[in-house]
ZADO-548964 format. One record per residue (C-alpha): residue in three letters; y, z, x. Coordinates in steps of 0.001 Angstrom, whole numbers, plus 500000, padded with zeros to 6 digits. Layout:
BEGIN
ALAYZX
...
end
This chain:
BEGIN
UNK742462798599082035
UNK739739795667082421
UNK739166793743079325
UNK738246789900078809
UNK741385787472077725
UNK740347786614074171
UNK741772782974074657
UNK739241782381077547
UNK736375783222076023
UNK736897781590072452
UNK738125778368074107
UNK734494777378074047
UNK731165779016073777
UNK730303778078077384
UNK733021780478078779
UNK731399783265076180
UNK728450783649078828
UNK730699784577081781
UNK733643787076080093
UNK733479790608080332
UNK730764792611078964
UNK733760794821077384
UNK734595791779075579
UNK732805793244072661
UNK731429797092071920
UNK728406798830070689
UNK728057801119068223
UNK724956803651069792
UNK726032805563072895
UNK724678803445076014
UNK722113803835078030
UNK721592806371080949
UNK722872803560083973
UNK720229804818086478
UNK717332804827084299
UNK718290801468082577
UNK718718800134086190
UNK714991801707087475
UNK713616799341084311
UNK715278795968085244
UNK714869796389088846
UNK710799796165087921
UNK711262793403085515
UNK713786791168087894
UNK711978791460091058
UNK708725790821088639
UNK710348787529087588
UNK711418786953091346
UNK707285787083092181
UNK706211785144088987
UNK708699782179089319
UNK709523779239091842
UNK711571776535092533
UNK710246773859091750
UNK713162771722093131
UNK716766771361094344
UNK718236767815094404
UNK720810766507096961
UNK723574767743094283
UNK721925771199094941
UNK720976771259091061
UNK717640773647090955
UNK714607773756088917
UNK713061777104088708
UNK710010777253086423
UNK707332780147086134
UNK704027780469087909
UNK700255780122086136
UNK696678780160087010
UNK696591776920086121
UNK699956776053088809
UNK699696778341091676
UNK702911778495093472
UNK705039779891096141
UNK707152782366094679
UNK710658782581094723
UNK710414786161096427
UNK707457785134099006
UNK709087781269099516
UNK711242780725103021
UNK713102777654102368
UNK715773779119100656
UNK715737783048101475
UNK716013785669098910
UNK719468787325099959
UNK720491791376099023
UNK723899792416098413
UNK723972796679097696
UNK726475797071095080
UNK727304800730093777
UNK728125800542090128
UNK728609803839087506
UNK727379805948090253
UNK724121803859090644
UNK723464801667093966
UNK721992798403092651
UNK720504795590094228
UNK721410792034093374
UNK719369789595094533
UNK720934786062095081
UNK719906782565096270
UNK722230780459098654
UNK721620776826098044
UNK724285775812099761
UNK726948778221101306
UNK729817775482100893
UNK732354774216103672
UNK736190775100102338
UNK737735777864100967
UNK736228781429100279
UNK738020783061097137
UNK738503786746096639
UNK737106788329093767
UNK740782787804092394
UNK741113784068092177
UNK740757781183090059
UNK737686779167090320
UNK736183775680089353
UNK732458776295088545
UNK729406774279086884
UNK726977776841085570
UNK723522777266083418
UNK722778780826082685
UNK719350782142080622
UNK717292785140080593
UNK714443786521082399
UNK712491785349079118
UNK713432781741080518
UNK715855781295077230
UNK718825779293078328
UNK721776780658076372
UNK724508778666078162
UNK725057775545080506
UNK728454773789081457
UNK728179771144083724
UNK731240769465084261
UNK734243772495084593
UNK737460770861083603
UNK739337774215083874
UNK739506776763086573
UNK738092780515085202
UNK739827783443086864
UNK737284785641088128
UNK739130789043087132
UNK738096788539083765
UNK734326787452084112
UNK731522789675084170
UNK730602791930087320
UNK728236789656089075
UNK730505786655089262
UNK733108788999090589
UNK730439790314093076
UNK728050787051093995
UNK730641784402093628
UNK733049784924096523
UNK730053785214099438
UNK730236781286099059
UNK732938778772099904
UNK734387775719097669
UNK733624771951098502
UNK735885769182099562
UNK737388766694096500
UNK737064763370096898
UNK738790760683095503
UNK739100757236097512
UNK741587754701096268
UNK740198752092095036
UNK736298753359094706
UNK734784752449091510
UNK732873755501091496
UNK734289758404089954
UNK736084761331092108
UNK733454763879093250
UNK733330767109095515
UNK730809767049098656
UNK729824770316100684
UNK730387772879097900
UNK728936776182097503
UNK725964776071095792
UNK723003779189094992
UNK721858781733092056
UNK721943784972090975
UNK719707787778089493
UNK721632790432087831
UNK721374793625085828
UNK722639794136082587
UNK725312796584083645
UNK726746793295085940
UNK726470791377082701
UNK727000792798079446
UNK724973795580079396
UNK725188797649075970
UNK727104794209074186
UNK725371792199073125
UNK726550788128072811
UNK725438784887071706
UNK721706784558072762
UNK722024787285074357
UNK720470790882073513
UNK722243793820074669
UNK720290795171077596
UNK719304791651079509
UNK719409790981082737
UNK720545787668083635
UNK719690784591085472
UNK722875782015086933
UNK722576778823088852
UNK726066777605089793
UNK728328775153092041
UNK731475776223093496
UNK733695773283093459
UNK737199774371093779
UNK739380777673094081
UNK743147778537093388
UNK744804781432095252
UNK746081783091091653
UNK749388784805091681
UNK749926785529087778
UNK752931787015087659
UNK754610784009090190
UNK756246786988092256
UNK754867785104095874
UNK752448787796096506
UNK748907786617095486
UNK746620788963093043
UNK744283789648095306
UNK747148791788097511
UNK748472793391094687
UNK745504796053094576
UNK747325798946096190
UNK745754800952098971
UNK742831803025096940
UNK742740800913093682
UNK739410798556093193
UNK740892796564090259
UNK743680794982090014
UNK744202796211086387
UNK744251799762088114
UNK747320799429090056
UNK750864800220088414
UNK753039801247091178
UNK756083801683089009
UNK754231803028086004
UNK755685801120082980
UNK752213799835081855
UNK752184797197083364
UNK749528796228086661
UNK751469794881089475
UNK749745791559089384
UNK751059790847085466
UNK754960792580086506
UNK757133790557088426
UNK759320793729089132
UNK757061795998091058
UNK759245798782091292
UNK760974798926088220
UNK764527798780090028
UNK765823795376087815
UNK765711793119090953
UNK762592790791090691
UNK760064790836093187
UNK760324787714093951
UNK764233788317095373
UNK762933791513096841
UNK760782789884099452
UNK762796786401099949
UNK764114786318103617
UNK767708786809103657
UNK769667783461104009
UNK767168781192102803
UNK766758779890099376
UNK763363780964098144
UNK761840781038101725
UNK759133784316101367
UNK757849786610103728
UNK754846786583105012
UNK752628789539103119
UNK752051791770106248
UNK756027790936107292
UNK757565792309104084
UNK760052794811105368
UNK759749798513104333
UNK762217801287103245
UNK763042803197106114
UNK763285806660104534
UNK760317806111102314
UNK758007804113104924
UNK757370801524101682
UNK757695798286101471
UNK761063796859099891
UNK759621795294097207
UNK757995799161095989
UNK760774801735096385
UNK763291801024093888
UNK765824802903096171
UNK765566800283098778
UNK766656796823098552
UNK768334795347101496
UNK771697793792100874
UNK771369789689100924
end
């Protein structure tokens, strides 16, 4: 099951351009994905050789602007300062290509695709319509629930470092954070939906700074989301190992067997002292770990 969290995304209209294109439906049957996809590759790699960057200050905030007889330009595909980067991503059966821009990789922490994250973003539209801009993130955003190219673009960069010296006038800040933008296709937007100043069937432009991350663990069971995929599963939305309805990541009883995860994988003798993920103990009969075969629970 993937679907946006409706609080997120009415909390304030600058969330609305980063929530899950499933957030909202269409009435006409979509699109053929590969044929949709062989259109928007031509116009974004057309707006890659029409545009440039005009500038990127030392908070790694970028100008990009178009290109005109009149003010001839290196273009963004063409320029070397910053390169164009490629990441293949296959998609409803169709191998895409995002482009992306690093502006600054960042120098902390690198979050999964299942973390929180602290972000200052403008978005617009290859038509150079801005439809959304939110510069100063007072909440973390948990990238589960945004659409497919944050979930793809934003974890190849790294958070910054907060600082906050006592007794500086000047207001905290972070330094060294990952900066850089992204070119997507509908389908790793919102494809079919449309939204807010935004028609159904746009590819999308992103400029963005990664301040901070949180490891998430939603269902406070000491194993972070990111683990609780399961071996095959992609999403963590896909993976119910006890099968009440329930994805791991929201059930703090994996296995269904009344005794909390949490318990389950607490070393015996200690408080609340966990196990490392890779030292969780598993069911000898079963080969599982404790915490997923409700027939095995160790006696404390």
């Amino acid at each position: 099951m993937k679907r946006c969290f409706k609080a997120l995304c009415l909390l304030s209209l600058a969330f609305l351009a980063s929530c899950k294109k499933d957030d909202d439906t269409s009435i006409a049957p979509p699109r053929d994905y590969t044929e949709q996809y062989a259109t928007e590759k031509v116009e974004i790699e057309e707006y890659l050789h029409t545009h440039y960057i005009v500038s990127v200050d030392e908070n790694f905030t970028v100008e990009i602007d178009s290109i005109t007889a009149d003010n001839p330009q290196t273009s963004i595909w063409d320029q070397t300062e910053y390169p164009l980067q490629t990441k293949l991503v296959t998609l409803n059966d169709v191998e895409y290509t995002l482009y992306y821009l690093v502006l600054n990789e960042g120098g902390n922490e690198m979050p999964t695709r299942y973390d929180r994250v602290k972000v200052a973003y403008r978005g617009w539209r290859m038509d150079d319509y801005q439809f959304d801009y939110s510069p100063y993130p007072d909440q973390f955003l948990f990238l589960p629930v945004m659409i497919e190219g944050w979930q793809e673009i934003i974890p190849l960069f790294k958070t910054g470092f907060y600082n906050d010296t006592p007794g500086d006038p000047n207001p905290a800040s972070f330094t060294d954070f990952g900066a850089g933008v992204m070119f997507l296709p509908s389908d790793f937007g919102y494809y079919d939906s449309s939204q807010v100043g935004i028609p159904s069937y746009s590819p999308l432009v992103f400029s963005f700074k990664l301040y901070d991350m949180q490891q998430d663990d939603s269902d406070n069971d000491g194993i972070p989301t990111y683990l609780e995929v399961g071996p095959d599963s992609i999403d963590v939305y896909d993976y119910d190992s006890d099968g009440d309805g329930t994805p791991n990541f929201q059930d703090a009883d994996d296995d269904g067997d009344g005794i909390s995860t949490r318990i389950e994988i607490t070393i015996p003798g200690t408080d609340d002292e966990l196990y490392d993920f890779e030292n969780i103990p598993v069911c000898e009969d079963s080969g599982e770990p404790i915490y997923l075969d409700p027939t095995c629970f160790p006696e404390q």
